[in-house]
Structure formats: C-alpha cells, structure tokens
C-alpha positions as CSV (number, residue, x, y, z in Angstrom):
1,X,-9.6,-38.1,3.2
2,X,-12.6,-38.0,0.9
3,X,-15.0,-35.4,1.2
4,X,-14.6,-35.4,5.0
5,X,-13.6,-32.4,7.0
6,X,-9.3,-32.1,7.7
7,X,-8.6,-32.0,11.1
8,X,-5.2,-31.1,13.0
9,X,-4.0,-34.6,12.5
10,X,-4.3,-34.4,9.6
11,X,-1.8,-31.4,9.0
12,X,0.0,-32.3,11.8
13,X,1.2,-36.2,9.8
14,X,1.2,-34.4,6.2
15,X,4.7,-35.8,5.0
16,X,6.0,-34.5,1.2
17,X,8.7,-36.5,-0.7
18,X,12.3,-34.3,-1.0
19,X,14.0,-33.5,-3.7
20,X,17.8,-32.8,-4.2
21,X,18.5,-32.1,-8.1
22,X,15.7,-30.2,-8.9
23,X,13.6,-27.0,-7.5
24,X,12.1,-27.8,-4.4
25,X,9.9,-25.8,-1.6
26,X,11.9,-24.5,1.2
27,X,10.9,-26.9,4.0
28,X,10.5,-24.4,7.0
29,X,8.5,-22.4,4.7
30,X,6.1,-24.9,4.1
31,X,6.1,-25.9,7.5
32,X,5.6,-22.9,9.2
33,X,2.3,-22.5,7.0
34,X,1.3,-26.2,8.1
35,X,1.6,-24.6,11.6
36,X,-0.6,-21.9,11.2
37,X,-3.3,-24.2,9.0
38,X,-2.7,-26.5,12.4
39,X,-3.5,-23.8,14.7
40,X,-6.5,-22.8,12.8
41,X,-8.1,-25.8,12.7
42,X,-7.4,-26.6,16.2
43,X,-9.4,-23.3,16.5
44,X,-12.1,-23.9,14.4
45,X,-12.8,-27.3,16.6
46,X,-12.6,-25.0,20.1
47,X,-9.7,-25.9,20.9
48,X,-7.1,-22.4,22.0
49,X,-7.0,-19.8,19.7
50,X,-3.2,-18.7,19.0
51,X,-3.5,-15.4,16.6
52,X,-5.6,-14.8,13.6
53,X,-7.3,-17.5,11.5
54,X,-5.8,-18.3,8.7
55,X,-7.9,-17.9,5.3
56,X,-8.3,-19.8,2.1
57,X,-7.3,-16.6,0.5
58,X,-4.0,-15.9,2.5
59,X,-3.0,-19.9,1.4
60,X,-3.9,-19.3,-2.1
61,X,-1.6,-15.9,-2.1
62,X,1.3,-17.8,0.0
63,X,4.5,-18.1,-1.4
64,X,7.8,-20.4,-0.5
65,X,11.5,-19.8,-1.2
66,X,12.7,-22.4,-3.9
67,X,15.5,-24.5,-2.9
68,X,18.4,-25.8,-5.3
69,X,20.8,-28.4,-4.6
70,X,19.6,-28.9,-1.0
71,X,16.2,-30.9,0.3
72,X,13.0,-29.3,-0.5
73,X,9.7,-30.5,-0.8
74,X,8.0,-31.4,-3.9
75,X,6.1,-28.6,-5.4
76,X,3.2,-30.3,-6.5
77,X,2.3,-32.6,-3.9
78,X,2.3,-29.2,-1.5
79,X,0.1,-27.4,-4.5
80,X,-2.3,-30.1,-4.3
81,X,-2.2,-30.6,-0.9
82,X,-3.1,-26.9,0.0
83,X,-5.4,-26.8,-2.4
84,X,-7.2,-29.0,-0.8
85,X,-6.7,-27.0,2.4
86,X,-8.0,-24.0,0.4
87,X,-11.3,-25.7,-0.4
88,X,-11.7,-27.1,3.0
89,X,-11.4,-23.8,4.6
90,X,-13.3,-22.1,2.0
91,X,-15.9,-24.4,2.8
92,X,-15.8,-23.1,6.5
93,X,-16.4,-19.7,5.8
94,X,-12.9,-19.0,5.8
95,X,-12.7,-18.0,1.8
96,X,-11.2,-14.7,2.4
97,X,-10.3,-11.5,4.2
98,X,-12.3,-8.4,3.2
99,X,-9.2,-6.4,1.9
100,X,-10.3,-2.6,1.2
101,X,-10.7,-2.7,-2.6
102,X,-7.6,-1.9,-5.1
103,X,-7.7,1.5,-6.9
104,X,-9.1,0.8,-10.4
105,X,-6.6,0.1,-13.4
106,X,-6.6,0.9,-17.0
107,X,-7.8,-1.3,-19.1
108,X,-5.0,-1.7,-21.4
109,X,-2.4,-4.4,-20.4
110,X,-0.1,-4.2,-17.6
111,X,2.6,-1.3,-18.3
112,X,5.0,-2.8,-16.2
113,X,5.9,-5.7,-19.4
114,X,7.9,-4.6,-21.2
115,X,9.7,-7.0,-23.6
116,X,11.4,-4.4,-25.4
117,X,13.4,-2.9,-22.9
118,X,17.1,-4.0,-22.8
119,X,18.4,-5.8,-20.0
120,X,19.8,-3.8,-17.1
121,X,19.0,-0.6,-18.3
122,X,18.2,1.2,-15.2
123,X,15.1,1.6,-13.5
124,X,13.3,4.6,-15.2
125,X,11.3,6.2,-11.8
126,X,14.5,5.2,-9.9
127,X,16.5,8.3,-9.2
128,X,19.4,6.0,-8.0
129,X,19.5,4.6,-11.7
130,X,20.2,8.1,-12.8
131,X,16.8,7.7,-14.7
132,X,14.4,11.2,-14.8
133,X,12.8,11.7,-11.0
134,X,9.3,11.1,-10.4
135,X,6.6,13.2,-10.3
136,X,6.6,15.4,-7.4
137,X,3.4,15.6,-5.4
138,X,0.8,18.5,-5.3
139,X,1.1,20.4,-2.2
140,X,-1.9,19.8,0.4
141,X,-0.8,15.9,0.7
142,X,-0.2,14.4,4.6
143,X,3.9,14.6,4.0
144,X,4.4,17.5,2.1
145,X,8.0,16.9,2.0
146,X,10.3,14.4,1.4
147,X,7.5,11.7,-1.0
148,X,8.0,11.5,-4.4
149,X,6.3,8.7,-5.8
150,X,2.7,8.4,-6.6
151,X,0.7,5.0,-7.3
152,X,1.0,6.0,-10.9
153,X,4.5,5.5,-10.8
154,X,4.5,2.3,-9.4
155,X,1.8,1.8,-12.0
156,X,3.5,2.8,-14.9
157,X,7.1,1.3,-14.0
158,X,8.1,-0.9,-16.7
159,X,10.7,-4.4,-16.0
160,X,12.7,-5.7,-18.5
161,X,11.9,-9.3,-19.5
162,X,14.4,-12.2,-19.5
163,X,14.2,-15.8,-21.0
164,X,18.2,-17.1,-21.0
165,X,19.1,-16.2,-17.6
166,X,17.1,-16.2,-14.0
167,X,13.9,-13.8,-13.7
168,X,11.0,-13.1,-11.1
169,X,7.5,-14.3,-11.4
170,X,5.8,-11.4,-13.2
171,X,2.9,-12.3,-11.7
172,X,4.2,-12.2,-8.2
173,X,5.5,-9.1,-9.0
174,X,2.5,-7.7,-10.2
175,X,0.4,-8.7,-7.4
176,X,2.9,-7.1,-5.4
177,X,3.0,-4.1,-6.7
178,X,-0.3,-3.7,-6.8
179,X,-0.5,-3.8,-3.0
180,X,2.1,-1.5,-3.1
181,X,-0.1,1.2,-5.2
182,X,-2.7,0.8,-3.0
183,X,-1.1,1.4,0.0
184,X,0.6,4.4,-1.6
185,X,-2.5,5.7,-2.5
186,X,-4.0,5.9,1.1
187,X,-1.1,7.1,2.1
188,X,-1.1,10.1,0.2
189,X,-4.8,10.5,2.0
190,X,-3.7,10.6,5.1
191,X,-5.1,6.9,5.6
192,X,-2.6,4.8,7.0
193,X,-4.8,2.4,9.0
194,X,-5.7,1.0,5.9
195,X,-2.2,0.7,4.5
196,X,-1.7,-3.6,3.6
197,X,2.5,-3.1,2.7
198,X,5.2,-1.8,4.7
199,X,8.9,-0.9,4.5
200,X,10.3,-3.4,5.9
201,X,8.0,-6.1,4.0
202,X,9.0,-4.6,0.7
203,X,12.4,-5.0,1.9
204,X,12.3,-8.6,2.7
205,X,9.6,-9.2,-0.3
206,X,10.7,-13.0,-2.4
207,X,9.1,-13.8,-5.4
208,X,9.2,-17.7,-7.3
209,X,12.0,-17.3,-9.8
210,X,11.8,-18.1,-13.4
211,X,13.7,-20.3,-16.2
212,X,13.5,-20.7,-20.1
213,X,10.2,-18.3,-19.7
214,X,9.7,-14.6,-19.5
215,X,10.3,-13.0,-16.0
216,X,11.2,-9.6,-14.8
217,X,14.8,-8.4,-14.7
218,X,15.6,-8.7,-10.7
219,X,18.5,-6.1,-10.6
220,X,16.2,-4.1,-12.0
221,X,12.8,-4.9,-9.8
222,X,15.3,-4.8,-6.8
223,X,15.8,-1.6,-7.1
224,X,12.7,-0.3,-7.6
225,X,11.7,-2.2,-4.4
226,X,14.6,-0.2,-2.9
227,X,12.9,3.2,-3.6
228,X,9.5,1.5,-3.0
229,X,10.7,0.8,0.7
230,X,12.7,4.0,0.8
231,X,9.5,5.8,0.0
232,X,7.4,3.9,2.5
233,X,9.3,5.0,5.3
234,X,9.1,8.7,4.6
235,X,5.3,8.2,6.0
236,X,6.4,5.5,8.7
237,X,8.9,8.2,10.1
238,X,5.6,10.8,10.2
C-alpha cells in the first residue's frame, strides 16, 4: 500500500495467517477492531458515521485476548498491520483523544513491583485478604460513607512478581491502574463527568499474560480489581 492513504477496502480484505500451537490473537477481538477502523474510515471519506471515530491512540492502547490451542491470528502480522493503521490515522488528525491529564506520580519507580514479595500472599489494601484496611477518607468528600480507598492506595499497592508460572502484563496493569487512580481521584471531587473507569469495566478488565518473564501475581491483582470495582460502585450507587 505504499505511502498511500488506507481505505475501507483495504481493512475490509485484511486476512492474518492462524495459528494452532502457539499464542495467537483472539479472532473476534481483532475483528471487531477492524470493524470500527472500517467504520472510521468509511467516515473520514463521507460516507455514514456509525459512533465515535476511532483514534490512533485508542489502537495503540487496544488490547486482544490470547488464544491457546484454538485458531488465532498471528501477533505480529496484526502488530504491524495496526501500526500501520496508527500512522495512517495519526496522519489524519486522528493521533489522539484529549484525555484530562493523570494526577502527577513520584518520581521513584513504580511501587506497585515488587519482586520481593512472596507469592500469594494476600493483597495488602485488600480488606478481603485479611491485610490492614485502607485509609479512611477525611470527612467533607462527595460520599462520606461507605469509600475507603484513595488514589494513593491504588498507588502504592504492591503485586508479587512471577517468572515459572503464568503472570499479567505489568505494564497493562500499570496503565490500568493508573486510569483507575485518576478516576478515583475526581471522584473524591465530586467530578464524576470526568471519571475514564467504571465498575463494571474493572470487572471485565483482561490483560496479555506472561511466560518465563516477570509479571504480576493474577490471584493477587484480581483481587485488588475486586475491591477496585467494589469501590467504584459505592459512587455509581450515589
């Protein structure tokens, strides 16, 4: 295709190889993100409009289910493929959304690695776990009663790490939570019109899983994400 501008066609006949025996993308994932690239470009060319445009930035952020032992499509002919989506869109004016800005962090490295913790040792802000509550908010705050997490909890919350078995993304995870802090911390101000996370969508969150490299615990991040949503719906239910 060059340097020439894709068109709908040119989503529309994509075709990946499959794969059986090793990790794959989940086909209707990908496919349901061809769809919306589609419908964007068909857009974009005047054709109808059906929903919001997709951006550069939400492709570059999109993530698939892995599949194992049943067809998928080949990982890196879809990574180059949408990158080359991603520039073309880009190239639109289609870079990005203008997200309100994440809370500042500290400069020292993310809290939440933490190599030294034993494996399945519970949660520490998870009350479930039987690990110390968190912080209680300071009165004055648009749900006086019921919250009990504060965006430096999710901060601070620390995964164990694992190599020899199964673990999420930390980077996924990361990204994630940061979303999560932010919308936590508007929350708390009464802002929810800006809030980008909600309970159900921590509920039904998926992150790329991990082998024979460091990823987070994921008994241990699902159950954070438990409290997370838990949490979330206290201000839903307001």
């Amino acid at each position: 295709m060059g340097t020439m501008p894709l068109t709908p066609a040119d989503i529309r006949d994509k075709k990946f190889h499959t794969v059986r025996l090793r990790p794959g993308y989940n086909e209707e994932d990908v496919d349901a993100l061809l769809d919306r690239i589609e419908a964007t470009l068909i857009a974009l060319e005047g054709g109808p409009r059906k929903g919001p445009l997709i951006t550069a930035e939400e492709i570059r952020n999109s993530r698939f289910r892995t599949t194992r032992m049943s067809p998928g499509y080949r990982e890196d002919e879809v990574d180059d493929f949408l990158d080359t989506v991603i520039a073309d869109l880009a190239g639109r004016g289609l870079g990005q959304q203008a997200p309100p800005p994440l809370p500042p962090h500290p400069t020292r490295g993310d809290p939440r690695r933490s190599p030294t913790v034993a494996p399945g040792r519970p949660v520490a802000d998870d009350p479930r776990a039987g690990g110390p509550p968190a912080p209680q908010p300071p009165t004055g705050r648009p749900v006086p009663s019921g919250p009990r997490m504060t965006p430096d909890d999710i901060r601070n919350q620390r995964f164990a790490t694992t190599r020899l078995t199964t673990g999420y993304n930390e980077q996924e995870v990361d990204d994630f939570l940061d979303r999560a802090e932010y919308t936590l911390g508007v929350l708390l101000q009464g802002r929810q019109d800006r809030a980008t996370l909600t309970a159900s969508e921590v509920e039904r969150a998926q992150f790329a899983t991990t082998r024979a490299r460091p990823g987070y615990d994921p008994a241990q991040v699902d159950r954070f994400l438990d409290v997370l949503a838990d949490e979330l719906r206290l201000y839903e239910h307001h």
